[in-house]
N, C-alpha and C positions, 0 to 999 in steps of 0.2 A: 504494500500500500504506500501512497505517496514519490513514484515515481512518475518522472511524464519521461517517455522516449518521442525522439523524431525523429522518422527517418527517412532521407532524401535520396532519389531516385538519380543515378548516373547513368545506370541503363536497367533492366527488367530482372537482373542478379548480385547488384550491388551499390551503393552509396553509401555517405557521410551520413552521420545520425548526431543528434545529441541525446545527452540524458539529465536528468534532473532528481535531486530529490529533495526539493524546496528549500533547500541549503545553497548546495554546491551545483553548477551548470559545467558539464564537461563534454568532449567533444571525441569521436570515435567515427568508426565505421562500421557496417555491416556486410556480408555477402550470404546469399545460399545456393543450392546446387540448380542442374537445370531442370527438375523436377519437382522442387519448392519443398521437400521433406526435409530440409537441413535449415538451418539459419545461424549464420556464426555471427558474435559481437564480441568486436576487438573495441577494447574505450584501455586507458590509461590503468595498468596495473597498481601504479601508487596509492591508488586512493581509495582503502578500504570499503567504504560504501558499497561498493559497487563491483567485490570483485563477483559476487554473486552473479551478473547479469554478464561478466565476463568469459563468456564460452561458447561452446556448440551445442544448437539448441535442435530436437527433432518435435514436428508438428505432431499434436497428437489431437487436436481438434480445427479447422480452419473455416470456422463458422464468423462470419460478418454478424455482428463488431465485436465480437471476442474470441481471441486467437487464445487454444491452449497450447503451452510448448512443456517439453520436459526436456531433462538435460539430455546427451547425444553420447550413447554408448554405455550409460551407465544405470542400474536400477535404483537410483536414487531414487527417492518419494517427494522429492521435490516439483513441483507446475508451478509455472509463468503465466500468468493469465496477461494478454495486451488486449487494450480495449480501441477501437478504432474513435475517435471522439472526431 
């Protein structure tokens, strides 16, 4: 809770995103495969917050306006929820 992501289109598999989380505004990218089941974000390792969002993400729901992601390779119990606002 309390994140806002943006994420800006460079072509159909990757762009610059930012992140937020009502604190700190920091700046990154994104890519995913050509199949849209993968979604990596690379944002700045320094900065605690946020290493959580920092990884490879696999879609496990991609229903318009909430995207479920869980992390990618791993059985974590961990979900992502992004909301399309």
């Amino acid at each position: 809770n309390g994140f806002t992501f943006r994420l800006l289109k460079n072509t159909y598999y990757d762009g610059a995103m930012t992140a937020s989380n009502g604190l700190l505004t920091i700046n990154g990218t994104w890519s995913c495969n050509s199949d849209y089941s993968k979604l990596v974000i690379n944002l700045p390792t320094s900065i605690p917050a946020f290493s959580f969002i920092n990884r490879e993400w696999k879609f496990t729901k991609k229903a318009v306006p909430v995207m479920e992601l869980a992390p990618w390779g791993t059985t974590e119990p961990d979900i992502l929820h992004m909301e399309r606002l």
